[in-house]
MARBA-3410 file (N, C-alpha, C, O; in Angstrom, 1 decimal):
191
62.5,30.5,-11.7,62.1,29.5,-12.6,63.1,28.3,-12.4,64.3,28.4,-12.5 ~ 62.3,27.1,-12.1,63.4,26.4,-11.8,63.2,25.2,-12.9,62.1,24.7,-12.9 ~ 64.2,24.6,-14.1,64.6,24.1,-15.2,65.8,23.2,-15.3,66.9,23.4,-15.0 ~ 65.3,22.0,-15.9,66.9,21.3,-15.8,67.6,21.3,-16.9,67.2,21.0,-18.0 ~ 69.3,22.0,-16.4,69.8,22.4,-17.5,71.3,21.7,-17.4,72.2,21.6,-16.6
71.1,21.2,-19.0,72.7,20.5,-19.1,73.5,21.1,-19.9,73.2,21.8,-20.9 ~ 75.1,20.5,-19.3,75.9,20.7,-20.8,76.4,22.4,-20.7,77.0,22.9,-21.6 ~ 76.1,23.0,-19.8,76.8,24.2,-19.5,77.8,24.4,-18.3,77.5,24.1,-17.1 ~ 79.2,25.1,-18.8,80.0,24.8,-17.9,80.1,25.6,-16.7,79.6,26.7,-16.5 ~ 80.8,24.9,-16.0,80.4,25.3,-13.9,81.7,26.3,-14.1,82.6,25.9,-14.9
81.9,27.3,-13.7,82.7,28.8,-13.2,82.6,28.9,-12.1,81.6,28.7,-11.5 ~ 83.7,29.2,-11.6,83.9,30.2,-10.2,83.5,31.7,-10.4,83.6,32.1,-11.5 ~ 83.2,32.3,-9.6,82.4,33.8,-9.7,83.7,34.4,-9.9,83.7,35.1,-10.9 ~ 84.9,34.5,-9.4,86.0,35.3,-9.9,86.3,34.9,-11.4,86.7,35.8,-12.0 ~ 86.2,33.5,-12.2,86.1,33.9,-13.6,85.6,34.1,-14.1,85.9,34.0,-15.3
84.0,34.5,-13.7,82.8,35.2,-14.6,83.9,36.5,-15.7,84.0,36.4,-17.0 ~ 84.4,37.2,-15.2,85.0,38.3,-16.5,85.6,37.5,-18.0,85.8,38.1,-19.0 ~ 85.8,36.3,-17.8,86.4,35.9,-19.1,85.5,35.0,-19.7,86.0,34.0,-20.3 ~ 84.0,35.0,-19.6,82.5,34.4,-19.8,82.2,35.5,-20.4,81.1,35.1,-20.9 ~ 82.4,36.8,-20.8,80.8,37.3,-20.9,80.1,37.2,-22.1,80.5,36.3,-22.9
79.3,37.7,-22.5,78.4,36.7,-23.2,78.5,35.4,-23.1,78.6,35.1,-24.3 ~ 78.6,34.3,-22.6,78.5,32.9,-22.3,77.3,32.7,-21.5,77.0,33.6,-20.7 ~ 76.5,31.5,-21.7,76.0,30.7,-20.4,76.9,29.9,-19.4,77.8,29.1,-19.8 ~ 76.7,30.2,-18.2,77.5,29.8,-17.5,76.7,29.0,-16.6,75.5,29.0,-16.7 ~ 77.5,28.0,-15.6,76.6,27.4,-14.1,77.3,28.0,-13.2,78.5,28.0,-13.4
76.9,28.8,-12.0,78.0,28.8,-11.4,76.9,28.1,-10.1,75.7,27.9,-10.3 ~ 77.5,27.9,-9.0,76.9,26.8,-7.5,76.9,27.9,-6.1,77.8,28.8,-6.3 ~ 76.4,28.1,-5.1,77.1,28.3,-4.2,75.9,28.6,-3.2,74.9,28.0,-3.2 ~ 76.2,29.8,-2.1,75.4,29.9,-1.0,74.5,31.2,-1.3,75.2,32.2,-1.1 ~ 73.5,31.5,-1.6,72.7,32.8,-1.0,73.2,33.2,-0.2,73.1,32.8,1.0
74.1,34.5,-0.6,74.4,35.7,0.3,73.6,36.6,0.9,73.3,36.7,2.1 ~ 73.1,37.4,-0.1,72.4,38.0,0.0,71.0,38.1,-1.2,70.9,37.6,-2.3 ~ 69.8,39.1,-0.3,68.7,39.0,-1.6,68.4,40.3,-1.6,68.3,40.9,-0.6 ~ 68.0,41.0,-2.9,67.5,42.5,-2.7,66.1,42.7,-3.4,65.9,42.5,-4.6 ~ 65.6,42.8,-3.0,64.3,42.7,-3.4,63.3,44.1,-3.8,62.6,44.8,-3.1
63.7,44.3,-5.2,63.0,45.9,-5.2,61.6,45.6,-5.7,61.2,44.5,-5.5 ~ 60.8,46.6,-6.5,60.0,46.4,-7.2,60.0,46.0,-8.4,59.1,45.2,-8.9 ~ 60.7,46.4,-8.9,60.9,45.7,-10.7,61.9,44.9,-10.9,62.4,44.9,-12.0 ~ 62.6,44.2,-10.1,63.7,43.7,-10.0,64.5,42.7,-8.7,64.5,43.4,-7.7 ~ 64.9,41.9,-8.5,65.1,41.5,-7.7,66.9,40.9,-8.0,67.3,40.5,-9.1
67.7,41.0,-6.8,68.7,41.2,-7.0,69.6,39.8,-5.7,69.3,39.9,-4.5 ~ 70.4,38.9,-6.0,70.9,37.7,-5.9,71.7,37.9,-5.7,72.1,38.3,-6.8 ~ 73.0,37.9,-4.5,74.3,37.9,-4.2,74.9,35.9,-3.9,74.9,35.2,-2.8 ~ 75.3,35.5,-5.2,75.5,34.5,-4.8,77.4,34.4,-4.0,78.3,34.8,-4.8 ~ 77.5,34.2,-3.3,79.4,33.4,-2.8,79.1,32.2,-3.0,77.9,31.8,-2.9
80.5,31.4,-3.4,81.2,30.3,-3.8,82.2,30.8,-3.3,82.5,31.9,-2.9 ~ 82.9,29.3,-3.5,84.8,29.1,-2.9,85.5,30.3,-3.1,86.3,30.8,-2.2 ~ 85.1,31.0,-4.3,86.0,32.4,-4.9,85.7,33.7,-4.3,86.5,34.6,-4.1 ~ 84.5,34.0,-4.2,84.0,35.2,-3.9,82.5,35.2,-4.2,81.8,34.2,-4.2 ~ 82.1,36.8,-4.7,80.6,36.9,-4.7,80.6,37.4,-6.3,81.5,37.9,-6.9
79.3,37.1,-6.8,78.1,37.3,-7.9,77.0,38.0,-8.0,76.0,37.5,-7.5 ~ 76.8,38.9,-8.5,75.4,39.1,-8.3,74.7,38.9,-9.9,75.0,39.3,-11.0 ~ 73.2,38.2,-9.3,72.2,37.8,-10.3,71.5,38.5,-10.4,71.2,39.1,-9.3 ~ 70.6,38.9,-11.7,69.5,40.0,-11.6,68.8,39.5,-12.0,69.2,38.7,-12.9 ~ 67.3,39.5,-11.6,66.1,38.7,-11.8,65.2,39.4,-12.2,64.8,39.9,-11.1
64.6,39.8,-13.0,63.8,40.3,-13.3,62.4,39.5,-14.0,61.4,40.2,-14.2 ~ 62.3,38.2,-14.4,61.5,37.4,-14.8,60.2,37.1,-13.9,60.6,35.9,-13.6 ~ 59.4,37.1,-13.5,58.0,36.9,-12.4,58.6,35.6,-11.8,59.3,35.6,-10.8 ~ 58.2,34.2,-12.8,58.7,33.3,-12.2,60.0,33.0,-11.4,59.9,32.6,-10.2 ~ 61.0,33.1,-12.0,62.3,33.4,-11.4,62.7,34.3,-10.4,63.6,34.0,-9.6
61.8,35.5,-10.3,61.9,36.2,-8.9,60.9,35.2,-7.8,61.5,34.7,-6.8 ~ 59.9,35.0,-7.9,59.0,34.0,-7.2,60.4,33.4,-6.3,61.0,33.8,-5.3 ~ 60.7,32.4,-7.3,62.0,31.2,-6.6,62.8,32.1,-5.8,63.1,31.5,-4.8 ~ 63.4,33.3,-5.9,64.4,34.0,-5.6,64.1,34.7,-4.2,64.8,35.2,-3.4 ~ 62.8,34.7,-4.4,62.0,35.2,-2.9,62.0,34.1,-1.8,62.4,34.2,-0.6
61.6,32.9,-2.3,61.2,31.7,-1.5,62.3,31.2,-0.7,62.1,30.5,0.3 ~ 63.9,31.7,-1.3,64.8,31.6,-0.7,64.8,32.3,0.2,64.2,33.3,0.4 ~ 66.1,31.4,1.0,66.5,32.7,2.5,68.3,32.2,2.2,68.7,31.1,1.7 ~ 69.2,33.5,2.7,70.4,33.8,3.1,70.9,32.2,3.5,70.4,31.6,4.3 ~ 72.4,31.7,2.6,72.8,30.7,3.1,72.6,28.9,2.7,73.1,27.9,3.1
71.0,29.4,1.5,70.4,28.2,0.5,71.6,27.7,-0.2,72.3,28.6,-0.8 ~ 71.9,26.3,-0.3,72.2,26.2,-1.3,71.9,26.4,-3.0,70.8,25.9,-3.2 ~ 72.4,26.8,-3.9,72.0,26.9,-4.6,72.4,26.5,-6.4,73.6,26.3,-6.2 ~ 72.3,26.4,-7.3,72.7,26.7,-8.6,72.4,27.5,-9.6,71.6,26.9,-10.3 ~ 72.5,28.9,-10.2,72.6,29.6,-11.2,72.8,29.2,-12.8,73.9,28.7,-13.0
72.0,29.4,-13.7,72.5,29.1,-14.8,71.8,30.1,-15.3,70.6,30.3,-15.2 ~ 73.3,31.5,-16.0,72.5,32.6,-16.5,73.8,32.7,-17.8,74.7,31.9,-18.2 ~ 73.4,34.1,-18.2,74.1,35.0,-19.1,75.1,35.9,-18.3,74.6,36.8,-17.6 ~ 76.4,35.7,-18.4,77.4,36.7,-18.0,77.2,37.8,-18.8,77.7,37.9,-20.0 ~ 76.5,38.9,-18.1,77.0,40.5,-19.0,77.7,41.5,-18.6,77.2,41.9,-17.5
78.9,42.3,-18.9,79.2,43.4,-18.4,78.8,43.9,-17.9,77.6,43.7,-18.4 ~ 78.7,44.8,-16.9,78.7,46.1,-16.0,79.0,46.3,-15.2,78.4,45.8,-14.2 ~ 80.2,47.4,-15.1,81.1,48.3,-14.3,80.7,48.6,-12.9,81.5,48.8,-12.1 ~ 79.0,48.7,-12.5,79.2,48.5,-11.3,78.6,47.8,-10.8,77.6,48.0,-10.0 ~ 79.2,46.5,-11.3,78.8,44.8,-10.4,79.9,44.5,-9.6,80.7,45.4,-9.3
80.0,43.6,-9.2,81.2,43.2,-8.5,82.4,42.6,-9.9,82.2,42.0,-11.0 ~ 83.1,42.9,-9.6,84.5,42.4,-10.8,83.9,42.8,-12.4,84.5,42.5,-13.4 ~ 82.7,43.5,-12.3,82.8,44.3,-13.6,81.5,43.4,-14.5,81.2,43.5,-15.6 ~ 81.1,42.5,-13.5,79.8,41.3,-14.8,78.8,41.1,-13.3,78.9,41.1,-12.1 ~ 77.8,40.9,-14.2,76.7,40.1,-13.6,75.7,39.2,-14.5,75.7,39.3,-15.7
74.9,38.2,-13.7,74.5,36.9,-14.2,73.4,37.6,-15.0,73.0,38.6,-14.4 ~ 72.8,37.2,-16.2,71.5,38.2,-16.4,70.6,37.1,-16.8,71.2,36.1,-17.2 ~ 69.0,37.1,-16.8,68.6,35.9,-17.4,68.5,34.4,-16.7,68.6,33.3,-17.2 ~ 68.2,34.7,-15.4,68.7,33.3,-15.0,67.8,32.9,-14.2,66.8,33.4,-13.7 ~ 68.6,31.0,-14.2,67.1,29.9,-13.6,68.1,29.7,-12.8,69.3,29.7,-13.0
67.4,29.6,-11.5,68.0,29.2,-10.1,67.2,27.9,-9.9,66.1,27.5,-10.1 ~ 68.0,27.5,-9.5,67.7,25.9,-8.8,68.6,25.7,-7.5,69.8,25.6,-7.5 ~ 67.4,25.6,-6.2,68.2,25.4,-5.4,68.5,23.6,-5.4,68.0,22.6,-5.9 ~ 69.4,23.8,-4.5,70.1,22.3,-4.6,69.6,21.4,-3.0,70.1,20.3,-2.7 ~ 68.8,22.0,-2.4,68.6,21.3,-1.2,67.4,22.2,-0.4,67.2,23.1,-1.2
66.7,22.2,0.6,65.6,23.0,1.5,66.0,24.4,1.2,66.5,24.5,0.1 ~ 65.9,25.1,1.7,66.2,26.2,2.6,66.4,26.3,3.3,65.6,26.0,4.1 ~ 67.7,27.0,3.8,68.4,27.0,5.1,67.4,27.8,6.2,66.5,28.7,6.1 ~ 67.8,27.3,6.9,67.2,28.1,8.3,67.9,29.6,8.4,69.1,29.6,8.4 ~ 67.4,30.5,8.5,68.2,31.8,8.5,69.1,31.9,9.7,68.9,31.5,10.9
70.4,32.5,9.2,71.3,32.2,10.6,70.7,33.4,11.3,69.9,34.1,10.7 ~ 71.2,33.5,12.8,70.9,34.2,13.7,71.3,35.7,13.4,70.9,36.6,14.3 ~ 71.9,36.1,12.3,72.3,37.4,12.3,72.7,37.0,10.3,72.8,36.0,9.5 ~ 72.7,38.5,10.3,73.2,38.8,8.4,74.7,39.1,8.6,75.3,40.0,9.0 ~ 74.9,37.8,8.1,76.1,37.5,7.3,77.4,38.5,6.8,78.5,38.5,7.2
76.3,39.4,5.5,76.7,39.7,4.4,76.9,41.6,5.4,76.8,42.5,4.6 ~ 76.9,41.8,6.6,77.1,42.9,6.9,78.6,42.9,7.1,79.2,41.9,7.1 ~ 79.2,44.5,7.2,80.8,44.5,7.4,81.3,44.3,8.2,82.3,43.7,8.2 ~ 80.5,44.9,9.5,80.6,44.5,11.1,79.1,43.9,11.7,77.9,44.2,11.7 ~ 80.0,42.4,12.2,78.9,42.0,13.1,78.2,42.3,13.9,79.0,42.1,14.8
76.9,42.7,14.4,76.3,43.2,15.3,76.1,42.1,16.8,76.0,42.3,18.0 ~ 76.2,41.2,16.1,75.5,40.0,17.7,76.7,39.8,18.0,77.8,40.1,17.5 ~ 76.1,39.2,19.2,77.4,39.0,20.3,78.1,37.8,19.8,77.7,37.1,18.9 ~ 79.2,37.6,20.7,80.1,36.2,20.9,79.1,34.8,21.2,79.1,33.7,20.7 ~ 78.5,35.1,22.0,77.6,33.7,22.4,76.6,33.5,20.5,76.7,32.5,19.8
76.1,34.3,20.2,75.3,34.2,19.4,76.3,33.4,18.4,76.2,32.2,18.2 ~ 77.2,34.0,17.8,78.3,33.8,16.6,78.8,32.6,16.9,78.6,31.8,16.0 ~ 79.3,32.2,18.0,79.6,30.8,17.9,79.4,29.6,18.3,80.1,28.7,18.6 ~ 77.8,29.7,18.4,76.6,29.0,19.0,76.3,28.2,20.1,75.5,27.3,20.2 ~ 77.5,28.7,21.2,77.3,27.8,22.3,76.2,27.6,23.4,75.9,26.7,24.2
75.6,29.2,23.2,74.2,28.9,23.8,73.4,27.9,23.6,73.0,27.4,24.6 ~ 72.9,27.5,22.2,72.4,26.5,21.4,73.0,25.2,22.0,72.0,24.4,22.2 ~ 74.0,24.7,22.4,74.2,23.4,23.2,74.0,23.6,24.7,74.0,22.6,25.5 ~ 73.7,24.8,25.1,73.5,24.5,26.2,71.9,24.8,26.6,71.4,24.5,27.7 ~ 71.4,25.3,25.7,70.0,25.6,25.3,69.3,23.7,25.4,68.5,23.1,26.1
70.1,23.1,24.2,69.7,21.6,23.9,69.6,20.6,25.2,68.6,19.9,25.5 ~ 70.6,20.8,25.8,70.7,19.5,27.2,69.4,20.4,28.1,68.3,19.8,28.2 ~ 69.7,21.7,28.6,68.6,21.9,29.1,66.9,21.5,28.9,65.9,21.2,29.6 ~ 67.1,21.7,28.0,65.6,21.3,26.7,65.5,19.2,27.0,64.6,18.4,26.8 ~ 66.6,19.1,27.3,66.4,16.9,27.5,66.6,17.0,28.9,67.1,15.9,29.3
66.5,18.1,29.9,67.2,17.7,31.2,68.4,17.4,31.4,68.5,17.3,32.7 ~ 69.5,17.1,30.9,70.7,17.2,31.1,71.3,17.8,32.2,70.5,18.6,32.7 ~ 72.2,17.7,32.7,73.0,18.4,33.9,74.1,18.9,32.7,74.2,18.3,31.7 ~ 74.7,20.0,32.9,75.9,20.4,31.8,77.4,19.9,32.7,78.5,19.6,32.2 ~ 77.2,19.9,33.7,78.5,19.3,34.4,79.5,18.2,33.7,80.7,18.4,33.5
78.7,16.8,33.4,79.3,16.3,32.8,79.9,16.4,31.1,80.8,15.7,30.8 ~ 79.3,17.1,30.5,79.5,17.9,29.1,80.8,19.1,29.1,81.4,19.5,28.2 ~ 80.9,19.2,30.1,81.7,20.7,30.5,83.1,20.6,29.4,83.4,21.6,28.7 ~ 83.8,19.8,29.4,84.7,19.9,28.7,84.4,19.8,27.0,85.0,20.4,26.2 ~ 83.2,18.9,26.9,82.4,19.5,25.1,82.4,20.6,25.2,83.3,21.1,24.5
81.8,21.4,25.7,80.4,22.6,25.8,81.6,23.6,25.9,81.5,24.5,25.1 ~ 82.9,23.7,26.7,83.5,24.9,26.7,84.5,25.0,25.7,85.1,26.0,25.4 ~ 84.6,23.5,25.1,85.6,24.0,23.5,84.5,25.1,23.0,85.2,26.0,22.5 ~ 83.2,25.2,22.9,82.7,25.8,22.1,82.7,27.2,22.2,82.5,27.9,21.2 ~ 82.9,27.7,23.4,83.2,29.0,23.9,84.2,29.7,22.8,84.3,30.8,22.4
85.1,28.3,22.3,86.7,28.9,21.7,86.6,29.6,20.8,87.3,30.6,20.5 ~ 85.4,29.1,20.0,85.3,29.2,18.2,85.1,28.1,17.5,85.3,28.2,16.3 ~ 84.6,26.7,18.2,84.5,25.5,17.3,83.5,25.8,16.6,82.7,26.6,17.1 ~ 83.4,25.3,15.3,82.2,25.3,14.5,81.1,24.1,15.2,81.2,23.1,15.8 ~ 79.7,25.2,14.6,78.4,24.0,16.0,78.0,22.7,15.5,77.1,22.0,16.0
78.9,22.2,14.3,78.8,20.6,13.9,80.0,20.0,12.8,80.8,20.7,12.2 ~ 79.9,18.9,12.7,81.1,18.1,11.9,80.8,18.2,10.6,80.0,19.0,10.3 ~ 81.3,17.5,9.9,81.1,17.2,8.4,81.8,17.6,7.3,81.9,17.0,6.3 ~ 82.2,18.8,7.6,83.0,19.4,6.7,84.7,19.7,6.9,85.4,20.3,6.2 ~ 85.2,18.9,8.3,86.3,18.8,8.7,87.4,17.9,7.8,87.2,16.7,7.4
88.4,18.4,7.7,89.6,17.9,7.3,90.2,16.8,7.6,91.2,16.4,6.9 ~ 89.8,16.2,8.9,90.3,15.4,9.5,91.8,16.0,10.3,92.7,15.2,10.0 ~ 92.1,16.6,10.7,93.5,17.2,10.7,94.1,16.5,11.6,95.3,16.4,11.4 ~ 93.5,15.8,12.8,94.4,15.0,13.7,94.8,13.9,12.9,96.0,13.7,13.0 ~ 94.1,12.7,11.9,94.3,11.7,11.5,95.3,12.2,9.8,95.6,11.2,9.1
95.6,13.2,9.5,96.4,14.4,8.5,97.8,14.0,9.5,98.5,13.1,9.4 ~ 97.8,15.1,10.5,99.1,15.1,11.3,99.9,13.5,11.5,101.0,13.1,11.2 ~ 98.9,12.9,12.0,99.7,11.7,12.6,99.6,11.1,11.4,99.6,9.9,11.6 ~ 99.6,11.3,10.0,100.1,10.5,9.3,101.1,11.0,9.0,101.8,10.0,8.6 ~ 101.9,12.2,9.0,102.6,13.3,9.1,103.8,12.8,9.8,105.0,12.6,9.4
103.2,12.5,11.3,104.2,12.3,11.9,104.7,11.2,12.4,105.4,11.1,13.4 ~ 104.1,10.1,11.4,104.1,8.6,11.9,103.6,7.8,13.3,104.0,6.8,13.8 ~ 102.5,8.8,13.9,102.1,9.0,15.0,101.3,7.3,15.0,100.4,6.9,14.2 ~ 102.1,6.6,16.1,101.0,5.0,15.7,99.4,5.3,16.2,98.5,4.7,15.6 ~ 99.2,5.8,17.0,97.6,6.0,17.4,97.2,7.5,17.0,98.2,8.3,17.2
96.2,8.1,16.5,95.5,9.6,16.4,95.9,10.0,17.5,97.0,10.4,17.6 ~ 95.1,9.9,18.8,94.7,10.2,20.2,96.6,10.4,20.4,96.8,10.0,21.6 ~ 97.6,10.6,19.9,98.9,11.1,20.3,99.2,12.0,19.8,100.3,12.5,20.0 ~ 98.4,12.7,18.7,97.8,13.8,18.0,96.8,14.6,18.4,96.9,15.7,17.8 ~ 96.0,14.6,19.2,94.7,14.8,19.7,94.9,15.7,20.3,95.9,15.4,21.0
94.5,17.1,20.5,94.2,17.9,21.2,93.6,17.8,22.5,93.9,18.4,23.5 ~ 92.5,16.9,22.4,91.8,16.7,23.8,91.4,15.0,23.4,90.3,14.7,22.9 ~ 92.5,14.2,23.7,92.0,12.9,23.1,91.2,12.3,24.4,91.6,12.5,25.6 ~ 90.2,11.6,24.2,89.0,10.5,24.8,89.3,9.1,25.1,89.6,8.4,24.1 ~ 89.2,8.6,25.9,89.5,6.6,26.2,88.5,6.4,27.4,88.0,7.3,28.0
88.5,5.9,27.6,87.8,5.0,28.8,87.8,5.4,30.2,87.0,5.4,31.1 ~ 89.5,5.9,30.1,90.5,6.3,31.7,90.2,8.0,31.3,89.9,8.6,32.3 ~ 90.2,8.5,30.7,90.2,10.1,30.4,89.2,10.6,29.4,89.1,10.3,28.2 ~ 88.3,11.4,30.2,86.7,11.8,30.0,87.3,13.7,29.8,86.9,14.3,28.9 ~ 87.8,14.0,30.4,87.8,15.4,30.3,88.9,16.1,29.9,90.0,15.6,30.1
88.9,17.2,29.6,90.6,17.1,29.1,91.8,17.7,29.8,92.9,17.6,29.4
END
C-alpha cells in the first residue's frame, strides 16, 4: 500500500527495541523477500543492520512483491515485540513506499552466508569488458581502467568519499594527483 505519510519519526533498525508500540519510518535497501501464502515477509538493511516487516495486508503485499532485492525503499509501520525477530521486534502493519525504480536484481543473493558466484561475477569486471566489446572497443587501451577492477573497485562512482582530495588536504599536498594512487595528465595515461 503505498500512502503519504508525515510527522513520524525516521529510526535506525538497531533502535527499533526502544519504539515498540510506536510508529516508526525507518529507510533502506530490500534485503530480502519471503513470500508465503498468508503472509509475506520484508528484510529491510539500513546503515545499522536488518528489520524484518510483516505484511500481511493484500494491497501491501502486492507492493512488496513488485519489489526486487536491493529497492530502495521506506517503511512506515508498528514496532511489535517478538523474540524471534531479529533484535527481538518487527515492523507490523505497514505501508511501503519505495523511493526510486526497482533495482535491477544483482547477479547473485546478497542476503546468503556464503557467496556462491565467482570473483569475476562479484566484482563486475566482466561487465566492463562485456561493455567496450558490445561498442567495439579494443581493451588494450583501457587496460589500466579495466584491471583496477580485477582488485575489488566498486563498478561506479557516486558514493565515494573523495579520499585523495581528504588526504591531500591532510597533508597539505598542493595538487591531488601527489595523492593519487594512479594519477592521470596528458604525459601519463597508464599507471
Amino acid at each position: 500500500m503505498i500512502k503519504e505519510v508525515t510527522a513520524v519519526q525516521r529510526v535506525l533498525t538497531t533502535q527499533l527495541p526502544a519504539h515498540v508500540g510506536a510508529s516508526v519510518r525507518v529507510a533502506g535497501w530490500v534485503h530480502r523477500r519471503r513470500l508465503l501464502k498468508s503472509v509475506a515477509f520484508l528484510t529491510l538493511r539500513d546503515a545499522a543492520g536488518l528489520a524484518q516487516v510483516v505484511v500481511t495486508e493484500p494491497e501491501a503485499r502486492a507492493a512488496v512483491e513488485a519489489l526486487t532485492e536491493e529497492t530502495v525503499v521506506e517503511v512506515v509501520a508498528t514496532v511489535a515485540a517478538n523474540p524471534a525477530a531479529p533484535a527481538g521486534v518487527e515492523l507490523t502493519a505497514p505501508t511501503v513506499r519505495p523511493l526510486g525504480p526497482p533495482a535491477v536484481p544483482p547477479p547473485f543473493d546478497l542476503y546468503r552466508p556464503a557467496l556462491t558466484a565467482g570473483l569475476p561475477t562479484q566484482l563486475g569486471h566482466a561487465d566492463y569488458l562485456a561493455a567496450l566489446a558490445s561498442r567495439g572497443e579494443p581493451v588494450e587501451p583501457y587496460a589500466g581502467y579495466v584491471d583496477a577492477f580485477r582488485h575489488g573497485m566498486p563498478p561506479h562512482g557516486g558514493f565515494a568519499i573523495g579520499l585523495e582530495r581528504f588526504v591531500a588536504r591532510l597533508t597539505g599536498a598542493r595538487n591531488v594527483r601527489e595523492v593519487t594512487a594512479f594519477p592521470r595528465d596528458l604525459h601519463r595515461l597508464t599507471p
